[in-house]
C-alpha positions in Angstrom: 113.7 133.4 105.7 112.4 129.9 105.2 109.5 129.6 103.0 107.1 127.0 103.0 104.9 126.2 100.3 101.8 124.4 100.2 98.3 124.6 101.1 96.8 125.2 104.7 94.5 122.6 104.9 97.3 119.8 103.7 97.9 117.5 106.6 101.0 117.1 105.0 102.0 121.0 105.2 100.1 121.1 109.0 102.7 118.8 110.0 105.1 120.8 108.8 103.6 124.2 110.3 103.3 122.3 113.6 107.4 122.2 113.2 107.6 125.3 112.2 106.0 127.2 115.3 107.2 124.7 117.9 110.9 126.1 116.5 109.1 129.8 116.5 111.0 130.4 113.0 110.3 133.0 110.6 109.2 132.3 107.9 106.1 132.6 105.1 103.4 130.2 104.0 103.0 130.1 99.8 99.4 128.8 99.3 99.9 125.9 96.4 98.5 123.0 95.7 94.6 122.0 95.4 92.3 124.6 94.3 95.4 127.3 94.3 97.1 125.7 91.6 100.7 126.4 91.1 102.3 122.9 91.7 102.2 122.0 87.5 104.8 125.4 87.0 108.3 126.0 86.2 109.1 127.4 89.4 107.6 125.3 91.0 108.6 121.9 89.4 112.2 123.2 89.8 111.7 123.2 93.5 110.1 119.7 93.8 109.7 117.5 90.7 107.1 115.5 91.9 105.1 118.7 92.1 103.3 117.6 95.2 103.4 119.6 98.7 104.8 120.9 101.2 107.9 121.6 100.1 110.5 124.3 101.7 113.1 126.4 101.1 115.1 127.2 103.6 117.7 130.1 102.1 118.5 127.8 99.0 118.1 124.4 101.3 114.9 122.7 99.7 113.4 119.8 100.8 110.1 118.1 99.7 107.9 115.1 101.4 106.6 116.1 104.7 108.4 113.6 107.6 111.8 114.6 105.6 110.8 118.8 106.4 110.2 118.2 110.1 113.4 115.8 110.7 115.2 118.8 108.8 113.8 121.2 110.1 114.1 119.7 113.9 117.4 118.8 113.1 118.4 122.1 112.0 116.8 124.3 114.2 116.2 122.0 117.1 119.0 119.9 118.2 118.5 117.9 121.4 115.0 119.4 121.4 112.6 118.7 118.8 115.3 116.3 117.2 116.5 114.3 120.0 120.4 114.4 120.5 122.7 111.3 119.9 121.6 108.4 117.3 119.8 106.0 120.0 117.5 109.2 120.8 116.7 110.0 117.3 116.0 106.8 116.2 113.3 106.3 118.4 112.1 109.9 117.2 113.0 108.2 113.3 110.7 105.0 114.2 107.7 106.6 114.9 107.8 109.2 112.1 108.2 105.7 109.5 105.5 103.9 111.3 103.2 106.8 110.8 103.9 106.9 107.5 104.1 103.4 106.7 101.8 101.6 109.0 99.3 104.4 110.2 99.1 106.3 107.2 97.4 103.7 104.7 94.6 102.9 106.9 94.3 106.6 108.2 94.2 108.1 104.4 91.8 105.2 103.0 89.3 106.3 105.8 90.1 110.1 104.9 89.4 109.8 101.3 85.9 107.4 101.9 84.8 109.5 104.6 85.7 112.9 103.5 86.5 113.4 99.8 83.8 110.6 98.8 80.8 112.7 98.4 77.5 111.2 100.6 75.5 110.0 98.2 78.6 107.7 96.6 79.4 106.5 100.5 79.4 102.9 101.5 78.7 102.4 104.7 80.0 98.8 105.4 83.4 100.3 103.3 83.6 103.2 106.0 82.7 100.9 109.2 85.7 98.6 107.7 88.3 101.8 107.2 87.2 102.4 110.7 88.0 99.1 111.9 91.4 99.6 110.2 92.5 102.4 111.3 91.4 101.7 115.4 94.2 99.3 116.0 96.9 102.3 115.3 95.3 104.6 117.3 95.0 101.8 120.0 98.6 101.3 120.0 99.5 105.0 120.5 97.2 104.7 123.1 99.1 101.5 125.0 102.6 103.7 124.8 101.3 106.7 125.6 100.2 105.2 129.0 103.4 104.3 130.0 105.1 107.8 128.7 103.8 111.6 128.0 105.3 111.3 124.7 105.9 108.7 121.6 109.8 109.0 122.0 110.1 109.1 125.6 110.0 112.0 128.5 109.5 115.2 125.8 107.7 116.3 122.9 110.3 115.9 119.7 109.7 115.2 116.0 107.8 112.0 116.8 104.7 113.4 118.1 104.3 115.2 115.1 102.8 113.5 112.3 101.0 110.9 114.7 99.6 114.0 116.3 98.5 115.4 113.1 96.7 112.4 111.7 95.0 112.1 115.1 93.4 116.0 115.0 92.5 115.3 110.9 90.3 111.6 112.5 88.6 114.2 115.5 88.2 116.9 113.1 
């Protein structure tokens, strides 16, 4: 049974969660990371040495870093469905899960941390109006594609939607 180890309210591990119940696979949750500790053990270290999460194993597969579960996990369990079949197809699955990662992701995070994990009283408020101002271009863009299509890699939910789609519930949440 694949198991799946990190913390509920991870964006990194709701991403891969999301994956996980579009595929409907078995599978159980560990709760590591943040204030449940366990990432700095043996075990644990042996799984991912960067002792960060999600990581998964899936019967003796492991993989760590979040856009590298889903593409397994899709590719795995979802072949010409939540991974899109044939190389053209996937890559334009592939481009948006990078550009989420490396475009969206800095400016979505950034925000995140100021707005969220920065307690009140240490706020900036011009700092947070500029993170905004970052971050509004992105979502703009997903915006201007999304008009023309239902989803980011063409006529169907697959592996793109996925972390966009995450980062977008964490900014409304």
């Amino acid at each position: 049974m694949l198991q799946v180890y990190g913390r509920a309210s991870s964006i990194n591990v709701r991403k891969v969660m999301w994956a996980v119940g579009e595929l409907a696979l078995p599978h159980r949750r560990h709760d590591v990371g943040g204030r449940h500790g366990g990432i700095d053990t043996p075990a644990y270290r042996a799984l991912n040495p960067h002792r960060r999460v999600p990581t998964i194993d899936d019967d003796g597969v492991v993989v760590w870093e979040s856009n590298a579960i889903v593409r397994y996990l899709a590719a795995r369990h979802g072949e010409g469905g939540l991974s899109p079949a044939g190389p053209a197809a996937r890559a334009q699955a592939d481009q948006w899960m990078d550009w989420m990662q490396t475009t969206l992701a800095p400016s979505f995070y950034a925000l995140f941390w100021a707005a969220v994990r920065t307690p009140k009283e240490q706020q900036d408020p011009d700092l947070l109006a500029q993170l905004r101002e970052s971050v509004l271009p992105h979502y703009r863009l997903l915006d201007q594609v999304l008009a023309s299509r239902p989803h980011l890699a063409g006529a169907r939910f697959t592996m793109a939607d996925i972390p966009a789609g995450a980062t977008l519930f964490r900014y409304q949440e």
